[in-house]
C-alpha positions as CSV (number, residue, x, y, z in Angstrom):
1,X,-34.3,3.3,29.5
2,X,-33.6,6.1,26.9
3,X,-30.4,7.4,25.8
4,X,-30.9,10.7,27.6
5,X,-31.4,8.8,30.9
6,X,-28.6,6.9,30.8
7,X,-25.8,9.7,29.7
8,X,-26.9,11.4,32.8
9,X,-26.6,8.6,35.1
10,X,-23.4,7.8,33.7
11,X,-22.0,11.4,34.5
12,X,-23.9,10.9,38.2
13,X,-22.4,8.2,38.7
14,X,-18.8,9.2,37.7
15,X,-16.4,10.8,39.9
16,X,-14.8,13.9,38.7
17,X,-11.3,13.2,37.6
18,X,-8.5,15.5,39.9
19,X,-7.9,17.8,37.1
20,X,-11.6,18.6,36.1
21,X,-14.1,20.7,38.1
22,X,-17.6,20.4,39.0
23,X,-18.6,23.1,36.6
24,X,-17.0,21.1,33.4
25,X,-18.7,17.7,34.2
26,X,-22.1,20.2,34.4
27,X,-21.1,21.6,31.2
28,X,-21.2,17.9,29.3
29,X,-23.8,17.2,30.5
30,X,-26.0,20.1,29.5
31,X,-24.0,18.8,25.8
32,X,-25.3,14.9,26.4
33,X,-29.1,16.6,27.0
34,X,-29.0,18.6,23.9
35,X,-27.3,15.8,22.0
36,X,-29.5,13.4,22.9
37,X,-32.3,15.2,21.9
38,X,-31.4,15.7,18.6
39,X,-30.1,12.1,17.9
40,X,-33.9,11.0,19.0
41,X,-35.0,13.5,16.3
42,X,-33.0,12.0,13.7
43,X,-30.0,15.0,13.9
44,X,-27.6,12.5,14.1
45,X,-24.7,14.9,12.9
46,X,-25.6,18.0,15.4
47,X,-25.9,15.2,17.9
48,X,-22.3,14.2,17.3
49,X,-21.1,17.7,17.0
50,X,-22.8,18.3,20.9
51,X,-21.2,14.7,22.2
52,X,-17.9,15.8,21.3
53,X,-18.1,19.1,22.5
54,X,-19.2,17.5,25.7
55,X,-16.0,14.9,26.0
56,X,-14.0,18.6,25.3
57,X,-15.5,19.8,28.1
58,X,-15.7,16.7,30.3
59,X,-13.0,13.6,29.3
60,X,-15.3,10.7,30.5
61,X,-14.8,7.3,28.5
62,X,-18.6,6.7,29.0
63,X,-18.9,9.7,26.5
64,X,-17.4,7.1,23.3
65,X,-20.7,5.1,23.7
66,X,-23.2,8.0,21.9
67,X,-20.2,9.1,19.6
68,X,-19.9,5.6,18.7
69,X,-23.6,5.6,18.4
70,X,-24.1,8.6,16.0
71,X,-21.1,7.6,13.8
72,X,-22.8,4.3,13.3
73,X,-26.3,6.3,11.9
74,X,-23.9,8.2,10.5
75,X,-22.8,5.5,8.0
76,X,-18.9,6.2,9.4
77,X,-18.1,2.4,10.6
78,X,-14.8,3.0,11.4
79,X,-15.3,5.7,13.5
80,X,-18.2,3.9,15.4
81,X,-15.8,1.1,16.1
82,X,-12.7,3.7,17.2
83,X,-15.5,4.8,19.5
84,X,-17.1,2.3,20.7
85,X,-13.5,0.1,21.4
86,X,-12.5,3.1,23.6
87,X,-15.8,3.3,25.3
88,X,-15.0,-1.0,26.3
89,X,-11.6,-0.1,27.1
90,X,-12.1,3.2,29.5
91,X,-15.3,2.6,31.0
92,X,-15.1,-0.6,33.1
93,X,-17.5,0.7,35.3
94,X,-20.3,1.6,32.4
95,X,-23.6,0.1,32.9
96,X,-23.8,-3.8,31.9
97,X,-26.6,-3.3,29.6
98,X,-24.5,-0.4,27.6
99,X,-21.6,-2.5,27.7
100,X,-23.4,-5.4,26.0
101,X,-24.5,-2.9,23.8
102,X,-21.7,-1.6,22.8
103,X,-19.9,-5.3,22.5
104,X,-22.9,-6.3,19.9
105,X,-22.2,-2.8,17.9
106,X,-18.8,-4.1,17.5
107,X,-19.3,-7.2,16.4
108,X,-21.9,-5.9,13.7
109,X,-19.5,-3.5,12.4
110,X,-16.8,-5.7,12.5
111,X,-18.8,-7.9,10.5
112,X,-18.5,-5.9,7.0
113,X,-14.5,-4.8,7.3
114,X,-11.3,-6.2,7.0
115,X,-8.1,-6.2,8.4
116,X,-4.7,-4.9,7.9
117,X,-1.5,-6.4,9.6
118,X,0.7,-3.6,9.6
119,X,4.7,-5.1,10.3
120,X,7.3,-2.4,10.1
121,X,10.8,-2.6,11.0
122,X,11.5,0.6,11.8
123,X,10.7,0.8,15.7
124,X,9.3,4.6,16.3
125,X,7.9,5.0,12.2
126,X,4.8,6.9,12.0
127,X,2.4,5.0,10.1
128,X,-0.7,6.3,8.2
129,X,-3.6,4.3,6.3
130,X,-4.8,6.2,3.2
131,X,-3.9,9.2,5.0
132,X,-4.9,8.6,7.8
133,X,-2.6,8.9,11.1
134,X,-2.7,5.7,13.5
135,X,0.6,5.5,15.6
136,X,3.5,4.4,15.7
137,X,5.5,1.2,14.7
138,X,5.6,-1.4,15.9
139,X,1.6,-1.7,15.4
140,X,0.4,-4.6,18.2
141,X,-2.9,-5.1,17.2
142,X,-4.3,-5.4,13.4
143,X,-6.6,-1.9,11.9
144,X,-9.7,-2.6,10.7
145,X,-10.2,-1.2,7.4
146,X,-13.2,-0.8,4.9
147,X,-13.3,-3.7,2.0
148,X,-11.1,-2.7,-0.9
149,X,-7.3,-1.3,-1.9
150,X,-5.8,0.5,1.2
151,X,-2.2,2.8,0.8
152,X,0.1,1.8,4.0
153,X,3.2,4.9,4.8
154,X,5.8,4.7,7.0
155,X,7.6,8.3,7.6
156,X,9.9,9.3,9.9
157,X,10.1,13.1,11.0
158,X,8.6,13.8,7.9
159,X,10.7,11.8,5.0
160,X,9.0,8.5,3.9
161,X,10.8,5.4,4.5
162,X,8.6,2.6,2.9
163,X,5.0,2.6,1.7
164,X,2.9,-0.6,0.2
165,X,-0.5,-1.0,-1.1
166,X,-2.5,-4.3,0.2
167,X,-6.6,-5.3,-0.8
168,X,-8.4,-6.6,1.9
169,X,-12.0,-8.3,1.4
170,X,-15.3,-8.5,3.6
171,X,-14.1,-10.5,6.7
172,X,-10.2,-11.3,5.5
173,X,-6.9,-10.0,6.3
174,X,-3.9,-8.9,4.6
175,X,-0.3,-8.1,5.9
176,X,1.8,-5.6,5.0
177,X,5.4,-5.7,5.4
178,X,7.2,-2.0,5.2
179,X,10.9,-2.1,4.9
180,X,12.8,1.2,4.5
181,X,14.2,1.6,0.7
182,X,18.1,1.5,1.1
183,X,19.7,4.9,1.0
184,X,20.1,6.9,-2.1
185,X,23.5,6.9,-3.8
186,X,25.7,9.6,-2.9
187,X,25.9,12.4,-5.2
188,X,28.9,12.8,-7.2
189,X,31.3,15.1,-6.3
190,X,31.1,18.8,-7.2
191,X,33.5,19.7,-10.0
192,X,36.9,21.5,-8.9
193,X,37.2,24.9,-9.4
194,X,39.7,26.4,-11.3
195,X,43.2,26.2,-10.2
196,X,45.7,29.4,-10.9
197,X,49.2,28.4,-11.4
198,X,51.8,30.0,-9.5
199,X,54.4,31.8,-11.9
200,X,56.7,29.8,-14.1
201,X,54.3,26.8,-13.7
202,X,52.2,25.5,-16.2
203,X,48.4,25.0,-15.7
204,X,47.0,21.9,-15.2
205,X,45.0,20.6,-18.1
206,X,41.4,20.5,-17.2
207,X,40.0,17.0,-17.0
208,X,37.7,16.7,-20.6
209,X,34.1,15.6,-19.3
210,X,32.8,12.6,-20.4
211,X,31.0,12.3,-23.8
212,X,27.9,10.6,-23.9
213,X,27.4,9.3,-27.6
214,X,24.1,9.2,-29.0
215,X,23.5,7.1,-32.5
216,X,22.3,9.2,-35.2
217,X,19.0,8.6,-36.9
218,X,19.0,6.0,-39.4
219,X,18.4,8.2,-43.2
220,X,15.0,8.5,-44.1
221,X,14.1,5.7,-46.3
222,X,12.9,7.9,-49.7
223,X,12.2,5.0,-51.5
224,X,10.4,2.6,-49.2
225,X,7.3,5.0,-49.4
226,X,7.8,5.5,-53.5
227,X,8.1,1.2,-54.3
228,X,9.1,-1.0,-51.2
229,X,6.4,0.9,-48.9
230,X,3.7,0.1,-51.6
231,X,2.2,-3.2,-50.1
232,X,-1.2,-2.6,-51.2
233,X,-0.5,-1.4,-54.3
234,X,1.2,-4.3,-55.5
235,X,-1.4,-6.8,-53.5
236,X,-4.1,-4.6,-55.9
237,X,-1.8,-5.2,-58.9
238,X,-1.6,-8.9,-58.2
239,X,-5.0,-9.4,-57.6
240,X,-5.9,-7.5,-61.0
241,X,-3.5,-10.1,-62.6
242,X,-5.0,-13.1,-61.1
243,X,-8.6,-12.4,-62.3
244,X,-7.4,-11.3,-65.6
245,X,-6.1,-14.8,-66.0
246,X,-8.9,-16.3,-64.0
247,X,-11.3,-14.3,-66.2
248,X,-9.1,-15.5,-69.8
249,X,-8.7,-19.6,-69.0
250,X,-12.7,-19.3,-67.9
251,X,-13.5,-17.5,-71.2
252,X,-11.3,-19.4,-73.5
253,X,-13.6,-22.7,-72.2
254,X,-16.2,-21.2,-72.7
255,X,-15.7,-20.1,-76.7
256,X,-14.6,-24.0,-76.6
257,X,-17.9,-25.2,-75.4
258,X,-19.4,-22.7,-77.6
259,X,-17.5,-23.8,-80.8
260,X,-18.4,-27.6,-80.0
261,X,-22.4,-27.0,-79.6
262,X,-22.4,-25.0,-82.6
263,X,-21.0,-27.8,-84.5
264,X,-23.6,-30.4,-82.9
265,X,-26.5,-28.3,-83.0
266,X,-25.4,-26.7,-87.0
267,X,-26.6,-23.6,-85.9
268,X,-25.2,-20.0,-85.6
269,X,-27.1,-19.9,-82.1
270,X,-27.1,-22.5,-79.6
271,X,-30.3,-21.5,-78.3
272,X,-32.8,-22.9,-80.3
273,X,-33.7,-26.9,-81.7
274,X,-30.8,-29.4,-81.2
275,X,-29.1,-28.4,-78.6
276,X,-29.7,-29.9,-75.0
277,X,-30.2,-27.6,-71.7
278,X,-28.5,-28.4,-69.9
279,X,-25.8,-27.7,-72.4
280,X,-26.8,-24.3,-73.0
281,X,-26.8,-23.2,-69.1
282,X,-23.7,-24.8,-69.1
283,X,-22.2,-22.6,-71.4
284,X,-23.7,-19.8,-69.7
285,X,-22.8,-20.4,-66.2
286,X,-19.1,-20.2,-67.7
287,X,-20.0,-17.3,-70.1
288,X,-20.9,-15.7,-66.6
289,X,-17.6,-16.7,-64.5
290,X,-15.9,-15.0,-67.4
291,X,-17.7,-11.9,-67.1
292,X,-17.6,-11.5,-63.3
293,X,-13.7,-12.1,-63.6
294,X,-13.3,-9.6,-66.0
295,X,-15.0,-7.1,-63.7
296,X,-12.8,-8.3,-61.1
297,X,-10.0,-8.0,-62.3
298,X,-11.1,-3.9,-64.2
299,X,-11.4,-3.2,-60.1
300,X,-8.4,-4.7,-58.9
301,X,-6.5,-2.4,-61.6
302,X,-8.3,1.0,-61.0
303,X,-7.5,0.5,-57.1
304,X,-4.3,-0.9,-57.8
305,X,-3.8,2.7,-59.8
306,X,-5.0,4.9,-57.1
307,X,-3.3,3.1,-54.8
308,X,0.1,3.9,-56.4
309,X,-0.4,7.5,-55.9
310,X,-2.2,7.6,-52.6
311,X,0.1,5.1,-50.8
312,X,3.3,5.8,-49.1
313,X,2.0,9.6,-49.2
314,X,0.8,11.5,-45.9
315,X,-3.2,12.1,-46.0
316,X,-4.5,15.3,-44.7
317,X,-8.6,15.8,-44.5
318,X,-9.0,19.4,-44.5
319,X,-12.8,20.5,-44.0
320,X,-14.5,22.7,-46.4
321,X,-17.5,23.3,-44.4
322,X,-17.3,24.0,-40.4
323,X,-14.5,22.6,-38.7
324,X,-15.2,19.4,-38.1
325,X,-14.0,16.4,-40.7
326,X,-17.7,15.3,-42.0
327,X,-18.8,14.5,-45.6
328,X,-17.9,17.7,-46.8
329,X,-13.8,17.9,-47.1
330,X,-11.1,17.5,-49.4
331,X,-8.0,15.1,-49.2
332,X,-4.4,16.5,-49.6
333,X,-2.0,14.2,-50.6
């Protein structure tokens, strides 16, 4: 049986309620035609828009079942589970086969969201899920919810009382107790107003109001960024020393060396007849320590020097070209 079939049956077969006429119930159902017919095309918003105009015009519970319907093709779970709980709850006297329908929507939806167990303690609170309105406290049944972080508000006539934030997963629950924040503080009192003394009698003194003291800023510490602020100046300066003495102890071993092999070999030269090798890259693997120390230590100074006059000092890069800081600036010091 289609859809279209069995809204109209459903009206047929329902008896209009006391307070609605003949004339409304033919109303939704000219509604349930057109919104059927574009929910079969694929409208499935302009089908919704037409349902609920036709529960406006006609309050049956049977209507829920094609809201709950097009909210589910919709994507809108929550609302297709609003609906389609009402439609179970209202219309006992639904068709079985849209009952079971409806029952196996449910349990589908229900099947990707979570619950919220919403316990308040204020009896009468209005409480409201992300926003969203849905009664009053005390809450006797749990909300379903979509997966993720959900914002819980209790107000009452309008001023918030508590409000908590709960993550609920695919298929769990999470409770959420809201108890009202105490009361704020009262306010102290207003100050007096002046007071005029009657003739012959002195004024009272004003009462002096109360000095809040506030520690002064510690003096600006001139020399820390001149010689105590200077930590890599003096690691620079250090360093230069330590490969200047490196680079002096290597060097002195190896004029040593040198002085001995010239002696065994009698010649001005080491290199040359009587003199082993392995002697002679002996001497020059020290010859060559010496030497990369003593370039060491030459760069250690020159940073060591610029150091002393860039650190401690505030560094502005002002661009020459354009206005952004690229290759092209100069430093202010």
């Amino acid at each position: 049986m289609s859809m279209t079939s069995i809204i109209l049956l459903a009206l047929l077969a329902q008896t209009t309620p006391p307070s609605q006429s003949g004339q409304d119930k033919a109303k939704a159902k000219a509604l349930l035609s057109e919104g059927a017919s574009l929910y079969e095309r694929g409208d499935y918003t302009g089908a919704l828009e037409k349902f609920h105009a036709a529960y406006g015009a006609y309050s049956s519970a049977k209507i829920w079942f094609n809201i709950g319907q097009a909210d589910r093709d919709l994507g809108r779970p929550l609302d297709a589970l609003e609906a389609f709980q009402k439609f179970l709850d209202g219309a006992s006297d639904a068709l079985p086969e849209d009952r079971e329908d409806a029952k196996a929507s449910v349990a589908e939806i229900q099947k990707r969201l979570g619950q919220l167990i919403i316990e308040c303690e204020t009896a009468g609170a209005e409480i409201s899920v992300d926003g969203r309105p849905i009664g009053l406290a005390p809450r006797a049944r749990p909300i379903w919810v979509m997966p993720g972080a959900h914002q819980v508000l209790a107000t009452q006539n309008g001023t918030p009382l508590a409000v908590e934030t709960a993550n609920v997963s695919v298929g769990g629950s999470a409770t959420v107790v809201l108890k009202a924040a105490p009361a704020a503080a009262s306010a102290p009192p207003p100050a007096m107003s002046p007071v005029l003394a009657s003739p012959g009698e002195a004024t009272p003194a004003a009462a002096a109001p109360p000095v809040t003291t506030v520690d002064a800023p510690p003096p600006p510490e001139s020399n820390r960024g001149r010689w105590l602020g200077r930590k890599w100046t003096w690691i620079a300066g250090g360093s230069a020393v330590i490969f200047l003495g490196t680079a002096a102890i290597v060097g002195g071993l190896a004029q040593s060396r040198f002085s001995d092999l010239k002696k065994s070999c009698g010649k001005d030269s080491v290199e040359g007849l009587g003199c082993d090798q392995g002697d002679i890259d002996s001497l020059q693997m020290r010859m060559t320590t010496a030497n990369v120390f003593w370039g060491l230590a030459g760069a250690a100074a020159v940073t060591a020097g610029i150091l002393f006059f860039v650190e401690g000092h505030p560094v502005e890069v002002v661009p020459m070209v354009g206005e952004s800081k690229g290759a092209l600036a100069r430093m202010n010091f």
